[in-house]
N, C-alpha and C positions, 0 to 999 in steps of 0.2 A: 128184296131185303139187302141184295149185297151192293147195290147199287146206289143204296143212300148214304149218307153220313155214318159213323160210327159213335160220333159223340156225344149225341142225346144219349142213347141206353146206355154205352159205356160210364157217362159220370153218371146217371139217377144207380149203377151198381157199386160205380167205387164211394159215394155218397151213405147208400146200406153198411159198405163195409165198412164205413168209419165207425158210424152208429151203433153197430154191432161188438167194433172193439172197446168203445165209449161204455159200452154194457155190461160187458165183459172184465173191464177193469174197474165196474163198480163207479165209476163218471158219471152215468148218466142210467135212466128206466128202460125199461125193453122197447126196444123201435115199433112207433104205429104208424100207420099209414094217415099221412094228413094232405088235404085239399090245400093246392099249390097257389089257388085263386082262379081268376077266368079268364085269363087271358092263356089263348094254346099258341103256340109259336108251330111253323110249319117249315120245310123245306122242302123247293121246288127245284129238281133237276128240269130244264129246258135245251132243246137241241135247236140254235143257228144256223141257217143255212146262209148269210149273207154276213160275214165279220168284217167289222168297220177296225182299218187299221188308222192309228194316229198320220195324223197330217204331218207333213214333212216341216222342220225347224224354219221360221223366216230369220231369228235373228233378236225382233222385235218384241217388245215386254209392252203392258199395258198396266195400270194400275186400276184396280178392286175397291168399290165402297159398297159395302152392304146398309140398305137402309130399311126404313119403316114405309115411305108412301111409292116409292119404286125402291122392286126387289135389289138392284145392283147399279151403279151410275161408275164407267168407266171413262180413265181418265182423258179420253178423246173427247170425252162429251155424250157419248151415246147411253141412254137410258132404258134399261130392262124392264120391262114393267112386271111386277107380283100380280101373280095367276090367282085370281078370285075364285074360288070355287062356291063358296057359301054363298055369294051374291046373285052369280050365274044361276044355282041351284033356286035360289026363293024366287027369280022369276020365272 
């Protein structure tokens, strides 16, 4: 427990307290508990053994085009291509 995050529980309590003072001064009906929907958000601590530090500065700038039939086209000429998954997957 002490090793995760703090902020999921702490806001879903400072969230109750609103709610409660919301009640309290007559604002709003007694707090019930409602389904948030289906999506659950998760948080994964992982431990690196090999960290990639940044590359050292050349100097030199490149320019960026993000497209539609290749992922990114840089201003040398070289082209990215977008990673098919769905295409890959139906064959």
């Amino acid at each position: 427990m002490l090793e995760v995050t703090k902020c999921s529980p702490q806001l879903a309590i400072m969230q109750l307290g609103n709610a409660f003072k919301r009640f309290f001064k007559g604002e709003s009906k007694y707090p019930q508990f409602r389904k948030k929907g289906e999506k659950w958000f998760v948080s994964i601590t992982v431990e690196l053994s090999d960290v990639f530090l940044a590359k050292e500065k050349t100097g030199q700038s490149v320019g960026l085009d993000l497209g539609i039939t290749d992922l990114a086209t840089l201003s040398d000429g070289t082209k990215i291509q977008a990673p098919k998954p769905l295409k890959n997957k139906l064959k």
